[in-house]
C-alpha positions in Angstrom: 74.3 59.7 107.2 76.2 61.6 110.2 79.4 62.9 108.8 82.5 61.9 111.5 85.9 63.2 112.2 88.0 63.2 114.8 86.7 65.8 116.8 83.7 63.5 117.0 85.5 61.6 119.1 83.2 61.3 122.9 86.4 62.1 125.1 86.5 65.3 123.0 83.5 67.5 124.2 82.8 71.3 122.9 84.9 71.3 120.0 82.8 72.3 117.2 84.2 75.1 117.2 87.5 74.1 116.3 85.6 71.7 113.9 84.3 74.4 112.0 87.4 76.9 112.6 89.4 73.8 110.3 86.9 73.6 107.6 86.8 77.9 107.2 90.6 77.6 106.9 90.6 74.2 104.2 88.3 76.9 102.3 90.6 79.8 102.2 91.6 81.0 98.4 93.1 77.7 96.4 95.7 79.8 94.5 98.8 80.7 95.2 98.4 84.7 94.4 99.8 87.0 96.4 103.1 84.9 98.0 103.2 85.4 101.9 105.6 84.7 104.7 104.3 84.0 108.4 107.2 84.7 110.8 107.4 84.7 114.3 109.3 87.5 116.0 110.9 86.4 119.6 108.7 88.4 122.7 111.1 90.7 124.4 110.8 92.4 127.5 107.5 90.3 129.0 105.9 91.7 125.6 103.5 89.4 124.0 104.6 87.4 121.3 104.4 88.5 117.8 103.5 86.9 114.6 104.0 88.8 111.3 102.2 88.0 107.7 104.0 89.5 105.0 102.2 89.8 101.4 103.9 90.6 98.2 101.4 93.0 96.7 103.6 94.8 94.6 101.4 96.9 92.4 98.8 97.9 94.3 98.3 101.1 96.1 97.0 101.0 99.8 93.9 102.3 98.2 93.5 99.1 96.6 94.2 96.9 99.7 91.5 96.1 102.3 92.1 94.3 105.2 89.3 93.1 107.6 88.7 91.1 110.5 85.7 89.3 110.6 84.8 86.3 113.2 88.5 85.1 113.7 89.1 85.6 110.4 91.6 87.8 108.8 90.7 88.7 105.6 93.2 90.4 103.1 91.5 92.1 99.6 93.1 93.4 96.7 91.4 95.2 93.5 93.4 97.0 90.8 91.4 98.4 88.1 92.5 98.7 84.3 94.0 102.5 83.2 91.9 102.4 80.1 94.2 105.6 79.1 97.4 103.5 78.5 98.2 101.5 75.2 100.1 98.5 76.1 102.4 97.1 73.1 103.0 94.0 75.5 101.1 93.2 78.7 103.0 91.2 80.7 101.6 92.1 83.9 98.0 92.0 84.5 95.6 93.7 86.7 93.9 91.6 89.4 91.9 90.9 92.3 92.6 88.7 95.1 91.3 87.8 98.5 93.7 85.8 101.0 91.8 84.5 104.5 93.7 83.9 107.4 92.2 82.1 110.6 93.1 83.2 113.6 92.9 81.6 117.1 91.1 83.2 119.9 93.5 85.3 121.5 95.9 86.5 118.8 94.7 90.0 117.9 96.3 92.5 114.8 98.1 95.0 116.2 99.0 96.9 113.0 99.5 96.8 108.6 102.2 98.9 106.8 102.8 98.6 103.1 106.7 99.0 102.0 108.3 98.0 98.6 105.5 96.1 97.2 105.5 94.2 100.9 102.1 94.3 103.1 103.0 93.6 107.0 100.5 92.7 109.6 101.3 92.2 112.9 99.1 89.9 115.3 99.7 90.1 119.2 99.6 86.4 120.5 98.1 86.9 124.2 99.0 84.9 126.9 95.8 82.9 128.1 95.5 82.9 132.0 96.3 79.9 133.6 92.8 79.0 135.8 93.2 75.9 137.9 89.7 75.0 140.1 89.3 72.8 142.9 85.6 70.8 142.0 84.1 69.6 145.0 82.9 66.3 145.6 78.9 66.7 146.7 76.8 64.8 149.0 73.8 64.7 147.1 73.7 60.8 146.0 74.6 59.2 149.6 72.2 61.1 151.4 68.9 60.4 148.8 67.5 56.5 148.9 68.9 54.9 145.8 65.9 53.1 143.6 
């Protein structure tokens, strides 16, 4: 049985891509852990616009954050490690992992991370695409062959 969506619509030709960019991001982690913000910071000057993720990580070191880009897809890694050396009387605050995908479209590239106060910032450029308009000519070929 053929699986169908929209993008299996006929009138819609060479977006599997896009098909598949969808499911990677319906897959991306289910909980909630770490909070983040996606803002969008006005272009100024004929700069390209800029999109920001923020991630509240407070807790971890950048030693323990790993951030790679991977076939459109941003992904975000986080790994703290128990201090066997402390005794807690009450542990209210665990250590944890976490992995946070973002997708990205073609043409938005990071342009940098900072950690500040428990905050993670990357910044993604969103390039302008070129506008290409082409003229298609009509050919010949059909009117000057015999038709069966």
């Amino acid at each position: 049985m053929t699986r169908m969506t929209m993008l299996s619509n006929p009138l819609l030709l060479g977006f599997e891509d896009i098909e598949r960019m969808i499911d990677r991001a319906g897959k991306g982690s289910a909980d909630g852990y770490p909070p983040y913000n996606i803002e969008r910071i006005p272009k100024e000057d004929g700069k390209a616009e800029l999109l920001r993720i923020t991630l509240a990580v407070a807790g971890f070191s950048r030693d323990q954050l790993d951030i790679t880009l991977e076939d459109n897809q941003l992904i975000v890694r986080g790994k703290q490690t128990d201090d066997k050396s402390r005794e807690y009387l009450y542990r209210g605050i665990a250590a944890r992992q976490f992995a946070r995908t973002f997708v990205l479209a073609d043409g938005i590239e990071v342009k940098s991370a900072d950690l500040s106060n428990g905050l993670l910032s990357i910044d993604l450029h969103r390039l302008e695409p070129e506008k290409l308009v082409r003229r298609i000519e009509i050919g010949a070929k059909l009117a000057n062959k015999e038709r069966p």
